[in-house]
VOGU-3710 file (C-alpha; in Angstrom, 3 decimals, decimal comma):
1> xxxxxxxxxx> 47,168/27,436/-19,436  46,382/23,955/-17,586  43,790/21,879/-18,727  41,023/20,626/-15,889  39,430/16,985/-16,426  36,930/15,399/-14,867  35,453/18,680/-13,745  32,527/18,556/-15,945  29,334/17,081/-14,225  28,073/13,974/-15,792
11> xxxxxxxxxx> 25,448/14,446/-18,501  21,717/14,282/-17,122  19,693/11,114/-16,828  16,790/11,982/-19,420  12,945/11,362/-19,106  10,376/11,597/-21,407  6,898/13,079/-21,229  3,902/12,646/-23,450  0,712/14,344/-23,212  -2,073/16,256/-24,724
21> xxxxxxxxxx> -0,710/19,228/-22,985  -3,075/22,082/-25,352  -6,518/21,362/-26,347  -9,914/20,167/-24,972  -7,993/17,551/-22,611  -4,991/19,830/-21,547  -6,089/19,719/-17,804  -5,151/15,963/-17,343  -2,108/16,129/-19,198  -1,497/19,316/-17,053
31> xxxxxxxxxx> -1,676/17,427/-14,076  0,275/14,379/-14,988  2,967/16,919/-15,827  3,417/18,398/-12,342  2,916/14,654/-10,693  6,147/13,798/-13,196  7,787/16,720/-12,643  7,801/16,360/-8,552  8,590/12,909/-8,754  11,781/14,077/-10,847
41> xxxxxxxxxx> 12,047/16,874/-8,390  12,282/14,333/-5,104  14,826/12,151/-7,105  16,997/15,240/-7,711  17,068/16,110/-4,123  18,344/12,345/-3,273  21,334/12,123/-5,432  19,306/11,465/-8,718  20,322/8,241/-9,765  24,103/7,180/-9,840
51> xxxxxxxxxx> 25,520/10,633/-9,344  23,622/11,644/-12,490  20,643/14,706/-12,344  16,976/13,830/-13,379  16,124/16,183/-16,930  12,253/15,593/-17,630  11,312/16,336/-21,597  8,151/17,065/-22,016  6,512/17,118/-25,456  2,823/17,905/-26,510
61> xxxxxxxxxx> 0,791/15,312/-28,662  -2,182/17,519/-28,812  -4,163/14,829/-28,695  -3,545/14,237/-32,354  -1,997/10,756/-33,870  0,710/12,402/-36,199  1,550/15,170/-33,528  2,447/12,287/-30,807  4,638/9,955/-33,226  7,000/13,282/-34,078
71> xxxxxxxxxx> 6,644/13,910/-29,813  8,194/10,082/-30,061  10,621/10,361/-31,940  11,922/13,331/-31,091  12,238/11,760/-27,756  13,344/8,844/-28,824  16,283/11,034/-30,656  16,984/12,349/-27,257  18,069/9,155/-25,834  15,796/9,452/-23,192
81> xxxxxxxxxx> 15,626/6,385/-20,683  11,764/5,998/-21,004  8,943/8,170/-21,512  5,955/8,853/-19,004  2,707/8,673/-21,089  1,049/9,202/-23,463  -2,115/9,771/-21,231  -4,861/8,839/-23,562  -5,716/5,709/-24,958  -5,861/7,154/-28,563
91> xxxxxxxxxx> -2,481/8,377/-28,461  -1,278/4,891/-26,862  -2,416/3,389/-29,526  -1,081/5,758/-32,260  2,335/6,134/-30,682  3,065/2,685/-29,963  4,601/1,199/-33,477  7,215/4,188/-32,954  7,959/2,538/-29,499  8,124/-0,731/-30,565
101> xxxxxxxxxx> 10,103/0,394/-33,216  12,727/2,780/-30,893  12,794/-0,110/-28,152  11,511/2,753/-25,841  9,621/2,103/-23,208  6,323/3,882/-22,421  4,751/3,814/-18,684  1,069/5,335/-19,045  -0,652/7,022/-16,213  -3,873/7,026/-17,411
111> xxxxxxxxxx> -3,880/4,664/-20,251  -6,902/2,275/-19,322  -8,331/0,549/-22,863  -8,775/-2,706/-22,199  -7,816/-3,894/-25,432  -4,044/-2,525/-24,613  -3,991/-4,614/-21,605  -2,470/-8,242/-21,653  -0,027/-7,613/-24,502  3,592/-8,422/-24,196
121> xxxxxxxxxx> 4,895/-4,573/-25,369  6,601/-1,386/-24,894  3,348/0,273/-22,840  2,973/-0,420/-19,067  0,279/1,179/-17,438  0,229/1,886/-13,951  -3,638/1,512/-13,407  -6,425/-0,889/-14,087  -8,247/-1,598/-17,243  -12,000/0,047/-18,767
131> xxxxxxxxxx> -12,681/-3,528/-17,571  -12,625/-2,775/-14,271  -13,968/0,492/-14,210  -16,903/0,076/-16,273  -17,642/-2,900/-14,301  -17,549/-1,162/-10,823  -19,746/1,390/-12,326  -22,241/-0,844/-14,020  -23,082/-2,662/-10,581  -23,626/0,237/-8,567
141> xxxxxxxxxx> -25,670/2,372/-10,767  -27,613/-1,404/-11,424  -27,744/-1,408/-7,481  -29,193/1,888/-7,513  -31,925/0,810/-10,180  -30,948/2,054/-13,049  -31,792/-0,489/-15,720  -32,065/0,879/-18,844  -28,948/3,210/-20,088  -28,072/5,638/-23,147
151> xxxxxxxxxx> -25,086/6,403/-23,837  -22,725/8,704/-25,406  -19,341/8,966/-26,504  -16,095/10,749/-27,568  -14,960/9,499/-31,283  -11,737/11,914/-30,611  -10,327/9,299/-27,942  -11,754/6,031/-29,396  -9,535/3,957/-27,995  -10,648/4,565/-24,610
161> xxxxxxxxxx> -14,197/5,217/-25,251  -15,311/2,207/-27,230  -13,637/0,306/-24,935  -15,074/1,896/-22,032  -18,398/1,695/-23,419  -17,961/-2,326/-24,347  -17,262/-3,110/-21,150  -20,316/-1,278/-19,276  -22,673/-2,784/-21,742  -20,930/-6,107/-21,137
171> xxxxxxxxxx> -21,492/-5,777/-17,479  -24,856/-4,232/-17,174  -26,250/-6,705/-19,391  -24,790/-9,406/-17,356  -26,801/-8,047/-14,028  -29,963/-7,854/-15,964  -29,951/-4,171/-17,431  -29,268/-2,960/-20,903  -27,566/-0,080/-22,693  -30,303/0,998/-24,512
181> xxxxxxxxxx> -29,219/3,195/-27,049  -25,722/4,582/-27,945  -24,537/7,933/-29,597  -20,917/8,771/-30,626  -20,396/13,046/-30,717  -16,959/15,039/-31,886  -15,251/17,306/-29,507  -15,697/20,658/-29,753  -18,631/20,274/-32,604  -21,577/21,459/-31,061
191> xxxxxxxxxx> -23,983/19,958/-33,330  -22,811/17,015/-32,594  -23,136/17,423/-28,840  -27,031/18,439/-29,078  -27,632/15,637/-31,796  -25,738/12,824/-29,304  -28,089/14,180/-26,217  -31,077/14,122/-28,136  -30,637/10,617/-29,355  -30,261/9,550/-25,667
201> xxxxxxxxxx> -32,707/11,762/-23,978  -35,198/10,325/-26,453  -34,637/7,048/-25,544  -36,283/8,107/-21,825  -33,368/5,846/-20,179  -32,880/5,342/-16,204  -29,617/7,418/-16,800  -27,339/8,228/-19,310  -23,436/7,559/-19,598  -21,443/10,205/-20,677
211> xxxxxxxxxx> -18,064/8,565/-21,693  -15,947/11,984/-22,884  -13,445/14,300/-21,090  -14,418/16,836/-18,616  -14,817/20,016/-20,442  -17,183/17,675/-23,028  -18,928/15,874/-20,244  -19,973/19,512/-18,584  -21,140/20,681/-21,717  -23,486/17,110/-22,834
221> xxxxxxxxxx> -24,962/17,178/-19,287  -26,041/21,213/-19,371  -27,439/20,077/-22,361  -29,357/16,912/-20,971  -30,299/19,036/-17,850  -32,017/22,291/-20,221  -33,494/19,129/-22,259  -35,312/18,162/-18,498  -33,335/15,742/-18,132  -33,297/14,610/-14,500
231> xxxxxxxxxx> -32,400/11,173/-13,901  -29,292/9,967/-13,012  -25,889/10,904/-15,050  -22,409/8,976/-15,130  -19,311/10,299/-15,823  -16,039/8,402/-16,337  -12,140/8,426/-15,235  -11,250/10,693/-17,652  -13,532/13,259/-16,772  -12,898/13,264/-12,773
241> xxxxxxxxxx> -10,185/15,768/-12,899  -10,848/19,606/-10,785  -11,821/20,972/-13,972  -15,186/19,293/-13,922  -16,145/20,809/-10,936  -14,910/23,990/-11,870  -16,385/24,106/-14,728  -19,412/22,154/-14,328  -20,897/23,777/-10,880  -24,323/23,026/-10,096
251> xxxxxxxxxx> -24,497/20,871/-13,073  -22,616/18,453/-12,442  -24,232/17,849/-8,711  -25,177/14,064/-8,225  -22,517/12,979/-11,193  -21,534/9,473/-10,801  -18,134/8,683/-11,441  -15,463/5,726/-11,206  -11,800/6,717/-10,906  -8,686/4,635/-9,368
261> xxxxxxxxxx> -7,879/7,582/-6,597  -8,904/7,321/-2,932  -9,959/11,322/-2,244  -10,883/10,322/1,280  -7,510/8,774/2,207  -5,970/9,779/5,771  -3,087/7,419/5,131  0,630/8,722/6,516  1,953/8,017/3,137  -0,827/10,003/1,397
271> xxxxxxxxxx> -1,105/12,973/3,713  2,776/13,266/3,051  2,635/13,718/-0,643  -0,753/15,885/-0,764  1,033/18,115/1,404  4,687/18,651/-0,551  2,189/18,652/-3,538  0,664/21,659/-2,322  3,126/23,018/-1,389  4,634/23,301/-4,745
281> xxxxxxxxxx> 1,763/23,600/-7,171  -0,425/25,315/-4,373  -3,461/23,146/-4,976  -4,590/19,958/-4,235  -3,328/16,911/-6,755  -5,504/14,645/-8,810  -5,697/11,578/-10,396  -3,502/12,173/-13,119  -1,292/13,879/-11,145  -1,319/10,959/-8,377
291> xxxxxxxxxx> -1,035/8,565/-11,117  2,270/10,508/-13,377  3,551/10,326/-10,089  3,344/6,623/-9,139  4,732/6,199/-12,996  7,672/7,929/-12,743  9,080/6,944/-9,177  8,273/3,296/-10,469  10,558/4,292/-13,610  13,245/5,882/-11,705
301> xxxxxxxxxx> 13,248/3,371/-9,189  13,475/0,466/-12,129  16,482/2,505/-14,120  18,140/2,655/-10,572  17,825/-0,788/-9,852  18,715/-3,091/-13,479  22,120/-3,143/-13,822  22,809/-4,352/-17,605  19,451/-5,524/-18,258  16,742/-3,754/-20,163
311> xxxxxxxxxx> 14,346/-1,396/-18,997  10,955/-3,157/-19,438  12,155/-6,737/-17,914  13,596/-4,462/-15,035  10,036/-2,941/-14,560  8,967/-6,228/-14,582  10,637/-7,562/-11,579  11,818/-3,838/-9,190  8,204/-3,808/-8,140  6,388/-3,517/-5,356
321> xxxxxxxxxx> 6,385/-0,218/-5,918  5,139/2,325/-3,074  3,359/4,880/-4,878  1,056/8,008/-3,094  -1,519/5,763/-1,667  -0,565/1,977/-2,225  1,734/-0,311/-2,562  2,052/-2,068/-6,340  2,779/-3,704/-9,076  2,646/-4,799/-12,445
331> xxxxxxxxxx> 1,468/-7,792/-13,694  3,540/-10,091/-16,132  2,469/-7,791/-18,911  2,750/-4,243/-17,585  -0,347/-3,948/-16,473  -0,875/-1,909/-13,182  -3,920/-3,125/-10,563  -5,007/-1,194/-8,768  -8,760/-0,399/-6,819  -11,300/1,369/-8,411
341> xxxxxxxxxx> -13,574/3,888/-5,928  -17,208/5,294/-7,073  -17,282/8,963/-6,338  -20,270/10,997/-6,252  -20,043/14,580/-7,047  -21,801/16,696/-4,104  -21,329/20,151/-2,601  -18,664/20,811/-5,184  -16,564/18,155/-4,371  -16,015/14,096/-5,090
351> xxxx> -17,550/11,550/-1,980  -16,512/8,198/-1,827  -19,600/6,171/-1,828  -18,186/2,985/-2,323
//
């Protein structure tokens, strides 16, 4: 009998994933999942990354705190090289002790809170803040007149939502306007739906903000609309994924949203990637997706490129990274900038408008 050595193929490079990949919000952690998994794909096809293969681990938070530290540390147990997510702000904040703790590094395509942002951590995120979302929106639904706004919002992602809503009021009231009443609502309760669209519909606003995921921001606007409700709506990031439209149909005609994805772009670079996306998931990508992408070629690209130092300072200094549609970077903290686009919904799909 001989023996054979060095036959074996090395062991693979592994990757985390995070996400709320059941539940209310399982289409954006759906998508961020495929925009990972090509990313992986593409580095396979290359060589993966020193002779070793690409393995991406995916676990499920379910959008619940204790659910995404086990996902964490099972991960973290794994030895992968990083993890790509979590994708809500909630989770980001309820994972990130673990992280701190493992020394494992978390890139976020989707996290946006501002209060995560300028902190010297374990979390980069590969987008902007609520900051400059809630901002962007604020002035153009102030240029369009709206001056007094009601809002409501998801306790379920707090994180994100508070924030989100902080930073609109913040920036209305600095043009002039005001938020004029607020209402928080649970997911999936629908008392509490009806109860957070009466409070704003009686306060006879200009339009009303509806800071919640997509499936919850159909379901508070059919609401508003049966109410007669007719005045203008906004949506946020998290809700501009395909399943608004497809769920939300005529309803959600004349939605205002503000997401970090250029729908209108004819760019080589983009054109390229919508295409091999289709290809393989046989529709059309979407933010999250765009964004899980970006996160893991920047992480790949980082783990290729550092040599003996650690993950997060390589991060730090690999960039510019290309991603789908731009070329960036992060800042000295982690934190991704990138442009924000208002998108109107109309004939079923998202416009640019500005």
């Amino acid at each position: 009998m001989s023996l054979l050595g060095g036959c074996a193929p090395p062991e693979p490079l592994r990757l985390g994933f995070i996400g709320g990949l059941t539940g209310r919000s399982a289409d954006l952690a759906e998508s961020g999942h495929k925009g990972a998994l090509l990313a992986v794909e593409q580095a396979n096809a290359a060589g993966g990354i020193g002779g070793r293969k690409i393995e991406l681990v995916a676990r499920d938070d379910g959008q619940n705190p204790a659910m995404a530290v086990r996902a964490l540390e099972e991960l973290a147990a794994l030895r992968v090289e990083a993890v790509i997510g979590p994708l809500t702000s909630a989770m980001a904040v309820a994972v990130l002790p673990a992280a701190e703790k493992a020394g494992l590094v978390m890139v976020s395509p989707t996290v946006t809170a501002s209060p995560l942002s300028g902190k010297d951590d374990q979390l980069f995120k590969v987008v902007s803040s609520t900051r400059e979302h809630a901002s962007h929106s604020a002035k153009y639904v102030y240029a369009q007149g709206a001056r007094r706004v009601a809002a409501a919002y998801d306790l379920g992602n707090s994180a994100y939502t508070r924030a989100w809503l902080t930073d609109f009021r913040e920036a209305l009231v600095a043009l002039g306007g005001e938020v004029v009443v607020d209402a928080a609502f649970t997911s999936g309760d629908d008392p509490s739906y009806r109860n957070a669209v009466n409070t704003l519909v009686t306060a006879r606003p200009d339009a009303i903000l509806l800071i919640a995921n997509a499936v919850d921001t159909v379901r508070l606007l059919l609401i508003a609309r049966k109410q007669g409700f007719a005045a203008k709506a906004i949506g946020v990031t998290w809700a501009a994924t395909e399943q608004l439209i497809e769920l939300g149909g005529r309803t959600v005609e004349g939605l205002i949203l503000t997401q970090y994805f250029n729908r209108d772009d004819t760019s080589p670079r983009y054109q390229a990637f919508q295409a091999t996306y289709r290809a393989r998931f046989k529709e059309d990508p979407g933010f999250a997706s765009i964004a899980a992408y970006d996160a893991t070629r920047a992480t790949l690209f980082a783990i290729g490129k550092r040599g003996k130092e650690p993950l997060k300072q390589a991060l730090l200094t690999a960039g510019p990274y290309e991603g789908a549609q731009d070329i960036w970077n992060f800042d000295r903290f982690g934190d991704g900038q990138r442009k924000a686009y208002v998108t109107i919904v109309r004939d079923g799909r998202f416009v640019n408008v500005e």
